[in-house]
Backbone as a printed PyTorch tensor [residue, N CA C, xyz], in Angstrom:
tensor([[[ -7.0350,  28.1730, -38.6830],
         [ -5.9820,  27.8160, -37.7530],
         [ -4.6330,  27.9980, -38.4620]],

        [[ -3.5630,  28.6270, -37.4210],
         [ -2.5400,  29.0270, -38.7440],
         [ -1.2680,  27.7260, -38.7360]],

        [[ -0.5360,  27.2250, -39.2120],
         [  0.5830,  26.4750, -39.6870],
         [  1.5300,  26.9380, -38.1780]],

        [[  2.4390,  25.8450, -38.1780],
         [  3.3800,  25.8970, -37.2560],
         [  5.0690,  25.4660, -37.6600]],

        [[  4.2740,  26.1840, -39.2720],
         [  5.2960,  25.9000, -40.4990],
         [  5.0030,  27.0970, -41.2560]],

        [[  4.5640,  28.1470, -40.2020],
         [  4.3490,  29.6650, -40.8920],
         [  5.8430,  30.3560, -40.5530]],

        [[  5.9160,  31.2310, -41.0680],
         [  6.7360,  32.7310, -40.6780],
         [  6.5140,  33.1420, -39.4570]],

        [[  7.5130,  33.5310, -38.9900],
         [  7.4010,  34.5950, -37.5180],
         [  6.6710,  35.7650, -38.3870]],

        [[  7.7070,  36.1030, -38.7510],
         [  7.3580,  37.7140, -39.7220],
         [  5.5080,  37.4560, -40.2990]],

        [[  4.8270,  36.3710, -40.4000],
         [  3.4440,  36.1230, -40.7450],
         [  2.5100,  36.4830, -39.5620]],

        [[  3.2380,  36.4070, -38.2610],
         [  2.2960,  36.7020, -37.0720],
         [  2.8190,  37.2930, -36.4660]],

        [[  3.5120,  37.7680, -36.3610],
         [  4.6770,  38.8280, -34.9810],
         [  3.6960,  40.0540, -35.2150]],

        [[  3.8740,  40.6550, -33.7970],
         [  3.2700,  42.1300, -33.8200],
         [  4.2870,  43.1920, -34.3880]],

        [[  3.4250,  43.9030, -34.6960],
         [  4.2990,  45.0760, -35.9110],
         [  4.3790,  46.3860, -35.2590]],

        [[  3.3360,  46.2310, -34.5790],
         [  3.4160,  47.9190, -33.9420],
         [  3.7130,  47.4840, -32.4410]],

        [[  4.7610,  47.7710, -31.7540],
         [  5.1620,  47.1380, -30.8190],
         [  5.2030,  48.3610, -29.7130]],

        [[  4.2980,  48.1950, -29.2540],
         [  4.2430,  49.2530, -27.7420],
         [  5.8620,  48.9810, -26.4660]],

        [[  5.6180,  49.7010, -26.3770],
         [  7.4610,  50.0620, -25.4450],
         [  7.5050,  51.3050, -24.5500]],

        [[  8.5180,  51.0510, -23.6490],
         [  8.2690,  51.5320, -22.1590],
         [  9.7560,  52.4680, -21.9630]],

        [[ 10.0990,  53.3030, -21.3910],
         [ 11.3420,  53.8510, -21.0390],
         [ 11.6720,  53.3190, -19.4720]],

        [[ 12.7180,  53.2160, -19.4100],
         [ 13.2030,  53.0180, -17.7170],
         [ 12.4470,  54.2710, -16.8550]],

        [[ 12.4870,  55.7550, -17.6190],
         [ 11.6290,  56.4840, -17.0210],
         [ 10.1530,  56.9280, -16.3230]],

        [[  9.6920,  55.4040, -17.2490],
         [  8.1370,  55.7620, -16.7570],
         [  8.0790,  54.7380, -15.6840]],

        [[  6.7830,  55.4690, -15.2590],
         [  6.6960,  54.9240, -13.8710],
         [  5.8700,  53.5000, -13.7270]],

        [[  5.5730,  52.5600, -13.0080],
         [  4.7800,  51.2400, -13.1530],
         [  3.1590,  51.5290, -13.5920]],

        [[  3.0800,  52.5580, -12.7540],
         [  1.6230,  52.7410, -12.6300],
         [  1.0350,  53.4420, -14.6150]],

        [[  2.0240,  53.9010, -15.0580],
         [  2.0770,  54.3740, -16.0470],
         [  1.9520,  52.8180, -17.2410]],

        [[  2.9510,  51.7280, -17.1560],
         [  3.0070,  50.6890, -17.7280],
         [  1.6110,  49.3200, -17.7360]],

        [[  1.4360,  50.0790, -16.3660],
         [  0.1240,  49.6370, -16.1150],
         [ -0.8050,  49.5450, -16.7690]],

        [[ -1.4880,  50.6690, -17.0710],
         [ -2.3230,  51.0520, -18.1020],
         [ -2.4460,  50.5270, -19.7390]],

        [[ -0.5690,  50.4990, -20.0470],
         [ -0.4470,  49.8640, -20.8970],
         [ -0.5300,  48.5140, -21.0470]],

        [[ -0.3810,  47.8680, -20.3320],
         [ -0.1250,  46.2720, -20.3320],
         [ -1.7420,  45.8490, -20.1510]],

        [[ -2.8220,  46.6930, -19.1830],
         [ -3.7640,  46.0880, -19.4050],
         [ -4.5950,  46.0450, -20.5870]],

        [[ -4.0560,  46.6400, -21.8820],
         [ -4.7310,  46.7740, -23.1770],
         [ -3.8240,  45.1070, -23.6490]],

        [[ -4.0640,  43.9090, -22.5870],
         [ -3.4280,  42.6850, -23.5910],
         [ -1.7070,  42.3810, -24.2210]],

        [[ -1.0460,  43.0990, -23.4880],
         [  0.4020,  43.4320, -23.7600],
         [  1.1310,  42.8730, -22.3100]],

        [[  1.5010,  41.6030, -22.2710],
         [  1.8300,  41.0820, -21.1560],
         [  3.4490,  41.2600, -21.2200]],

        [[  4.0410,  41.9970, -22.1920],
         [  5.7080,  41.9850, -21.9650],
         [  5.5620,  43.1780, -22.6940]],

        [[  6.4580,  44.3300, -22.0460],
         [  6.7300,  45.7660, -22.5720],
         [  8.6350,  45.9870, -22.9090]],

        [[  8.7780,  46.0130, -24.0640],
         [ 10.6310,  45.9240, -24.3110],
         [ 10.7970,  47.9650, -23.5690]],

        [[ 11.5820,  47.4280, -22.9210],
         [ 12.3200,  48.9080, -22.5650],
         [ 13.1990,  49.2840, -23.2490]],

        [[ 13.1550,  50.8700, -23.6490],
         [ 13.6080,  51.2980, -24.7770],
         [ 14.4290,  52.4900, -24.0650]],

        [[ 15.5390,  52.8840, -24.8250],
         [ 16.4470,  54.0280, -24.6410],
         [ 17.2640,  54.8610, -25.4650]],

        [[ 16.9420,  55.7950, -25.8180],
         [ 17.5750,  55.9680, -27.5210],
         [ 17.0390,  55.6600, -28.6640]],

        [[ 16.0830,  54.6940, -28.5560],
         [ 16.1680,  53.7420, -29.5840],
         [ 16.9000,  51.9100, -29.9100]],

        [[ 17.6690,  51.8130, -28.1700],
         [ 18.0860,  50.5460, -27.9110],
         [ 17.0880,  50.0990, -27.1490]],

        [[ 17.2130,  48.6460, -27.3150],
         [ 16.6940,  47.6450, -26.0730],
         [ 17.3240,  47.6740, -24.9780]],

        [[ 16.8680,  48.0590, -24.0780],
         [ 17.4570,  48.1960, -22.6890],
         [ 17.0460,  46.4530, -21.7030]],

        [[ 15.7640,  46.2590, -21.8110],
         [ 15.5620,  45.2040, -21.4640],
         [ 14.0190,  44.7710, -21.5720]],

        [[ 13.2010,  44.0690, -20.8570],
         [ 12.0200,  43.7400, -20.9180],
         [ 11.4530,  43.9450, -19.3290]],

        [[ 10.2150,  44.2140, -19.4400],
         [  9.5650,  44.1960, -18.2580],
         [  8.3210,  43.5690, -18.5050]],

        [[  7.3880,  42.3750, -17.4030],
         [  6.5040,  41.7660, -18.0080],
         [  5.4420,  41.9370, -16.8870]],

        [[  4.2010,  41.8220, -16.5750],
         [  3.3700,  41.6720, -16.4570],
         [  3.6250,  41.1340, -15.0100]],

        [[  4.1030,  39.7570, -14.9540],
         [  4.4120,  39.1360, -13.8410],
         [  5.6790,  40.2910, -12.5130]],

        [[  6.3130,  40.6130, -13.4220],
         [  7.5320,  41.7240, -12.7080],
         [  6.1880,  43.0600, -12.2840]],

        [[  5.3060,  43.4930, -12.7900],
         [  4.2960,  44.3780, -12.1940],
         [  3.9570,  44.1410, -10.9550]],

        [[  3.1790,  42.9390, -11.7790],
         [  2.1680,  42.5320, -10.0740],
         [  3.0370,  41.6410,  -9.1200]],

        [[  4.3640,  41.4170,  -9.2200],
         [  4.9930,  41.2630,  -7.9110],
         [  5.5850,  42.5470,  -7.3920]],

        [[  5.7340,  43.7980,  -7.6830],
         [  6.2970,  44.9070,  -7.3200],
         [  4.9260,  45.5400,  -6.9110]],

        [[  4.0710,  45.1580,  -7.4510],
         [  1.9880,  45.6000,  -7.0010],
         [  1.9570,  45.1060,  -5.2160]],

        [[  2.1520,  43.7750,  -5.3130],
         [  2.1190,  42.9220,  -4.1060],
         [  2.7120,  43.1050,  -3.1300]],

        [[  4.5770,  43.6590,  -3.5800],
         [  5.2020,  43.7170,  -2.4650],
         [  4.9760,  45.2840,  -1.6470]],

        [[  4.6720,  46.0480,  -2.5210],
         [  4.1380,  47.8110,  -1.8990],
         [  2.4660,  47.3330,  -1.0560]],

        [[  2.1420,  46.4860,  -1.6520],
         [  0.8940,  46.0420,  -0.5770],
         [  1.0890,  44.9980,   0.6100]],

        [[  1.9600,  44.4940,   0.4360],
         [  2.4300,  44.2010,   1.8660],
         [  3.5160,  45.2070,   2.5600]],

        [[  4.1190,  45.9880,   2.5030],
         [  4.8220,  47.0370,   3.1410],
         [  3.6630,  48.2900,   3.4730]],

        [[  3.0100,  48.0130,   3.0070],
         [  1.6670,  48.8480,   3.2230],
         [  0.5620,  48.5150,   4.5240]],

        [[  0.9260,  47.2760,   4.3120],
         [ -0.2660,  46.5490,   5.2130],
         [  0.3670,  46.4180,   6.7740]],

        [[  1.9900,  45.7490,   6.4190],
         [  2.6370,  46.1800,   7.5750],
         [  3.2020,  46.9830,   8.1660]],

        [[  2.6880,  48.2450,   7.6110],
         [  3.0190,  49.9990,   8.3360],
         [  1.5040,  49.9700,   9.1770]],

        [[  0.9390,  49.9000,   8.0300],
         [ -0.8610,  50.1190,   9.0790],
         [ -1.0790,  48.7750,  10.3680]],

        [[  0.0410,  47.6610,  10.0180],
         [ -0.1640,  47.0770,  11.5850],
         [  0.5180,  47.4800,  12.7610]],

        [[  1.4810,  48.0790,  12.0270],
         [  2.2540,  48.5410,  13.1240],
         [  2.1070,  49.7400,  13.7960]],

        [[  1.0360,  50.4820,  13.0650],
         [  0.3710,  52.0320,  13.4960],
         [ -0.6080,  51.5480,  14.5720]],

        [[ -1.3950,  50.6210,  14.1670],
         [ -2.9280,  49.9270,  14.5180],
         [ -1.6500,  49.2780,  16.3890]],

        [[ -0.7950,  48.1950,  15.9050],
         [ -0.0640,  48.1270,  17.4400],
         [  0.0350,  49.0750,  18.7610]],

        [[  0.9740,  50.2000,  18.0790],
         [  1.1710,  51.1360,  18.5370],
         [  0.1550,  52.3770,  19.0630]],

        [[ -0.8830,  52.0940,  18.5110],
         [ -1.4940,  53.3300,  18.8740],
         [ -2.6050,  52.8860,  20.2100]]])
């Protein structure tokens, strides 16, 4: 069990997976399900910002409800 009187630098991840504003969700996707619940967005070589896990699957959710309410409104209409 480790100390809570350790180093960051003793447990921090070292090889730090990272995302561009360019890629697409479905792309981050993939990544985040290898256990990586926050991806730092990168640009240049700056931090641009963070994107997490939770920001996915509410942008997952909301294309599945705009989804669901096109096909009710086809299913109405037709």
């Amino acid at each position: 069990m480790r100390s809570l009187e350790e180093n960051v630098g003793a447990v921090m991840t070292r090889k730090v997976v990272t995302c561009a504003e360019t890629d697409t969700i479905a792309l981050i996707m993939g990544r985040m399900t290898r256990q990586v619940p926050h991806l730092p967005v990168v640009d240049q070589g700056q931090l641009v910002g963070v994107i997490s896990i939770g920001d996915v699957v509410e942008i997952a959710a909301a294309r599945d409800r705009a989804r669901n309410e096109a096909l009710r409104e086809y299913i109405a209409t037709a």
